[in-house]
N, C-alpha and C positions, 0 to 999 in steps of 0.2 A: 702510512707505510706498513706493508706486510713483513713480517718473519716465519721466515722458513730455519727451521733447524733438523740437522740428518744424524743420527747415531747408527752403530753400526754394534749390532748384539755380539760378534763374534770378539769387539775389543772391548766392548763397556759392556758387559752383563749385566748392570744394576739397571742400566737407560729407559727399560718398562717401570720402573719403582717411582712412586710420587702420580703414578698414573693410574685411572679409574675401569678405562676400556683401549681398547686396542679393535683398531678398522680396517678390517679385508676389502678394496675395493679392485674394480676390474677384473674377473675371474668369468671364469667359460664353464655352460655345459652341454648335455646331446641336444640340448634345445635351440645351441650354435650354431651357422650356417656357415664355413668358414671355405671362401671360395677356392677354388684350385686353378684359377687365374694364372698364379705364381709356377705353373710347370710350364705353360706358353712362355711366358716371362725369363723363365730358368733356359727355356731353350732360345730363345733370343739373346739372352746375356752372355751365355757360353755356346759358340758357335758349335763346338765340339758334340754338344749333347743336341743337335738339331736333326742331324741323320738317325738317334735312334730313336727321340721321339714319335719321327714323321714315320718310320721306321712300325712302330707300337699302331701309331693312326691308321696306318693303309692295312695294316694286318686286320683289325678288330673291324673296318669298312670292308675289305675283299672276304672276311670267314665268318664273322656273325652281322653286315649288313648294319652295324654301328659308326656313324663317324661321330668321333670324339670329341663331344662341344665342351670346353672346358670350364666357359661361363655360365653357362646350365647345369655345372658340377659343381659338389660342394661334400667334404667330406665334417662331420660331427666329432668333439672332443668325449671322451670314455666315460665320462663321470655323468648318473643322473644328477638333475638338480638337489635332492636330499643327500648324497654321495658328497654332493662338493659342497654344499653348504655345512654339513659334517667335518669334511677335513679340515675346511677352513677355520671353524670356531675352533675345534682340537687346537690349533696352532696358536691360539690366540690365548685358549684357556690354561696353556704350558707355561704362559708367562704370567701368571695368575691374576688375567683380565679379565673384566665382560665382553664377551665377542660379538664387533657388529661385523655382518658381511652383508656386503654388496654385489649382486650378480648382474652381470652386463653383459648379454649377451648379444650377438649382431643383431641387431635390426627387430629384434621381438625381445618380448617382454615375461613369454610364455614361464619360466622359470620360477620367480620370483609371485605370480598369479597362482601357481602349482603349490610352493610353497607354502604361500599362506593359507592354507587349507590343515596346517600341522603344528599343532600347537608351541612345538621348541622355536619356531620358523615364523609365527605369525605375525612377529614384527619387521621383518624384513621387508627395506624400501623395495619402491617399484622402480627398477635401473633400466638402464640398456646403454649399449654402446652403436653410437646413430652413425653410419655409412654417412657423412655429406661429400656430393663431388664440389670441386672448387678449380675451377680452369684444369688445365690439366691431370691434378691431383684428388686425392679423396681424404679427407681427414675425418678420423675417429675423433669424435666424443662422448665421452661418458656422462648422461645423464641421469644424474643418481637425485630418489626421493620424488620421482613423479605424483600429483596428487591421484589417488585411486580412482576417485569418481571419473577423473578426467583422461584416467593412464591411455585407454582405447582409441578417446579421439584422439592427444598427441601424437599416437604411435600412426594413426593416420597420414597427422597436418607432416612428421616427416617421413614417412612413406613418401608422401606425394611430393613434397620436394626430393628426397631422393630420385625420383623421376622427372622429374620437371625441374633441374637446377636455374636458380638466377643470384646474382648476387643480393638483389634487394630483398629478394625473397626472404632469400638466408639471415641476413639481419633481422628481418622483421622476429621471422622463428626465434633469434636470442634473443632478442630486445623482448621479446614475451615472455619467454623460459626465466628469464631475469628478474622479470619483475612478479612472479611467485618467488618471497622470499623464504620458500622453505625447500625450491629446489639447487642442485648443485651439478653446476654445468664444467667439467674438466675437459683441457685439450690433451688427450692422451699421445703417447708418442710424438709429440710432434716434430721432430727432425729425423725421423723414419722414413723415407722416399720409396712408398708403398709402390709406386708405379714404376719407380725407375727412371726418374725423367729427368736427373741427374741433380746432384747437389747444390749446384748454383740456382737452378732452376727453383727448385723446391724451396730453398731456405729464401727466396724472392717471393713466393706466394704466402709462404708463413709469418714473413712481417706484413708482408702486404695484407694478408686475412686480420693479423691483430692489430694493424692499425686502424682498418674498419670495423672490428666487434671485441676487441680487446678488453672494452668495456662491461659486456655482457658475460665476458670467461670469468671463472673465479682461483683459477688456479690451472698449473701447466702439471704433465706427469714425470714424475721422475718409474724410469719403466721397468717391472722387476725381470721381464726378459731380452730388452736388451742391454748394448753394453758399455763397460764404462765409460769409453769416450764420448759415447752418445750422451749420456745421462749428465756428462759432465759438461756437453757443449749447452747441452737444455737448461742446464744450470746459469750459465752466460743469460743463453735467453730470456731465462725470468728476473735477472739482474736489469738486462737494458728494456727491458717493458715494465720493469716494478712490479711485477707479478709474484704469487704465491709459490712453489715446489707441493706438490703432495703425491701419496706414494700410489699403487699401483702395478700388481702382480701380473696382470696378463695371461693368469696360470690355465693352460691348455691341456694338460695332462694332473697326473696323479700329486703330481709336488705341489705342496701348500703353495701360497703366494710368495714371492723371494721378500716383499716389504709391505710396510704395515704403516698406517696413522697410529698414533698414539696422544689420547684422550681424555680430561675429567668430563664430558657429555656423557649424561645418562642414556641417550637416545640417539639415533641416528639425526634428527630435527634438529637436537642440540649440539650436533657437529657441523651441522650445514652452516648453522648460525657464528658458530667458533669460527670454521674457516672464514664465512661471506662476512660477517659483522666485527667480528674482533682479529680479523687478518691477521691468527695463527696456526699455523701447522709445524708437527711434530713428527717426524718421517723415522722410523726404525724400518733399517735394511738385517735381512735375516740371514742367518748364517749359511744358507744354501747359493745365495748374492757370490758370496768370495769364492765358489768354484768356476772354475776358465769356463770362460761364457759359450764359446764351440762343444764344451762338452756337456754344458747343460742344453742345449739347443739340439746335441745328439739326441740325450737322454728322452726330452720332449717329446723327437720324434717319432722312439721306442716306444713311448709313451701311447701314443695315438696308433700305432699298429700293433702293439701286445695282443695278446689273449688274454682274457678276464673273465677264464669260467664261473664266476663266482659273482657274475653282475647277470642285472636282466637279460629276459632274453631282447634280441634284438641291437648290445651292447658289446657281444662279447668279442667279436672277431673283428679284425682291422675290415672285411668288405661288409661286414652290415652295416658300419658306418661312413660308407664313402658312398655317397648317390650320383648318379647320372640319368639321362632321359632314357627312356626305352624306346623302342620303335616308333610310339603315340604320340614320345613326345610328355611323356609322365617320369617324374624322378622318383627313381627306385633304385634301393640296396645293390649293389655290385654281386651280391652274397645271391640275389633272384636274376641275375643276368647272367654269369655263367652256361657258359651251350651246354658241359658237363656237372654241374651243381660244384667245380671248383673250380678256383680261380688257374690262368695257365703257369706252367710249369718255371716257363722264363722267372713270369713276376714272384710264385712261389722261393726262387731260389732268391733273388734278388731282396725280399722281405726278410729271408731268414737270414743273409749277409751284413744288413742291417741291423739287425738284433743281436748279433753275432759281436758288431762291434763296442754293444754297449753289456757286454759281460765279462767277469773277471776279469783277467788279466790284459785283456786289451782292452777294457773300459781304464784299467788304472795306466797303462803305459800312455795312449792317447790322453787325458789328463795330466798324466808331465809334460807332455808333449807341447799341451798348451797352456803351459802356466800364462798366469796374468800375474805376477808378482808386482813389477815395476806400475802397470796400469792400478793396481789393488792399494801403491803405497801414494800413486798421486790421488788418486780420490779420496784417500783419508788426510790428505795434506799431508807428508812426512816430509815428501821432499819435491820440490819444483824443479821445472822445465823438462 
């Protein structure tokens, strides 16, 4: 039998004490591919916003000769990998831990390879968070503690099922991942309906997936970006499969991770083995958790279009980091596509509107606006139904 136990820093401040390290896992950097899928998606969900997408499409095809492939777009999170491996251990070391972090970013591994080339860094696992499609859905997992020697061809064997899905396939790949007992295979998000393919749907594929490889998972995420009710239904879930809880930030922007494992492992090895062997986890949610989950998902936003004169070059502007194909057929910076070296005036307004609502005084009124109070006291238990 597993245990899972959740504290929450903002009501028990002591809840890091008796503990040796404290674990960042799930966390993004520019080395992130994170597709822009979700604007086709957004315009299909909301009918209303379909005439100005299509709207943006015919314009950018009839005056620069671009039609707008959304799936060969993909915009990059602000943070180099030293940037975010720094912010994260900062959070860790405020509670007077050893900091292990974990970087996972889509589909490559480049971060954590970059990394260990620096000596505060050169223990950091080889992670990633693996794209698998699964019938109509995609589910993320976190594959954290890859063996080095081997990190390049795994990243291959799932590549190529990323490409090639089958369900046998897919077992085979965990029933493998598995039996290295020093890696750590998590199903992140899992009642997230990345695709939209509606919630009955989805939550039929996600028992259905862990009745077939349930075996090989070692634990489900509790998600530090999204929200409560989610985290709380994920909680059901790892009740009725017996499964582990462990934590996971998803942090895309500048804000630490919202939650954290907490650990006597000296090493990242000797966590794998904690959670996979002695089926425990120790989940501290952080004080940034109990802000309304709409206005930290603003902020994120903000986050990812800021300006950060103060990072590489290549980082600083929300269009160096959003690519699309160019004429060839090559994905390039938005920042080098420009007909006038700036972005149009429309989308100019439109970003600063954006930004606009994550300052002062309309950042704090939208924040009352969407308390989570009553959401914030059923997750702590106070009170049911």
């Amino acid at each position: 039998m597993g245990h899972s136990t959740i504290s929450y820093l903002w009501r028990d401040k002591l809840a890091p004490q008796g503990f040796r390290s404290g674990v960042s896992l799930h966390s993004h950097t520019n080395q992130s591919h994170e597709t822009l899928d979700f604007l086709a998606n957004f315009g299909n969900q909301y009918p209303v916003m379909r005439p100005l997408l299509a709207r943006l499409e015919r314009r950018s095809e009839r005056m620069h000769g671009l039609r707008i492939d959304y799936a060969a777009s993909y915009w990059t999170p602000p943070m180099t990998p030293r940037l975010a491996f720094d912010l994260e251990s900062r959070q860790i070391e405020k509670l007077d831990l050893e900091p292990m972090v974990s970087i996972t970013d889509h589909d490559n591994i480049t971060a954590p390879m970059l990394l260990r080339t620096i000596a505060s860094a050169r223990r950091i696992p080889v992670s990633v968070e693996w794209s698998a499609p699964y019938g109509e859905q995609s589910f993320h997992l976190g594959v954290h503690n890859l063996p080095s020697a081997r990190a390049t061809e795994w990243m291959e064997t799932l590549a190529d099922y990323t490409a090639h899905p089958s369900d046998k396939r897919f077992t085979e790949i965990l029933r493998a991942l598995h039996e290295d007992a020093n890696v750590l295979v998590i199903f992140n998000h899992p009642l997230w309906d990345l695709y939209l393919i509606g919630k009955e749907k989805h939550q039929f594929l996600v028992n259905e997936f862990l009745q077939k490889n349930g075996n090989y998972l070692h634990a489900l995420e509790l998600n530090g970006l999204r929200n409560w009710d989610e985290n709380r239904a994920v909680r059901q879930l790892a009740e009725q499969w017996n499964m582990l809880l462990i934590s996971g930030g998803d942090r895309h922007g500048v804000e630490p991770n919202a939650n954290l494992n907490l650990t006597n492992a000296a090493n990242f090895t000797e966590f794998v083995h904690e959670i996979r062997r002695e089926k425990k986890s120790d989940v501290l949610f952080m004080p940034q958790y109990a802000e309304p989950w709409k206005h930290r998902l603003l902020q994120s936003t903000i986050d990812a279009i800021r300006h950060y004169p103060e990072f590489p070059q290549g980082s600083r502007t929300w269009d160096e980091r959003v690519y699309h194909p160019d004429a060839n057929g090559v994905a390039r910076p938005l920042s080098q596509l420009w007909p006038n070296g700036a972005p149009p005036r429309a989308m100019s307004v439109g970003i600063g509107l954006v930004q606009l609502m994550g300052a002062g005084l309309v950042s704090g009124g939208l924040r009352m606006a969407w308390s989570e109070s009553r959401q914030l006291r059923l997750a702590m238990g106070e009170y049911d139904g």
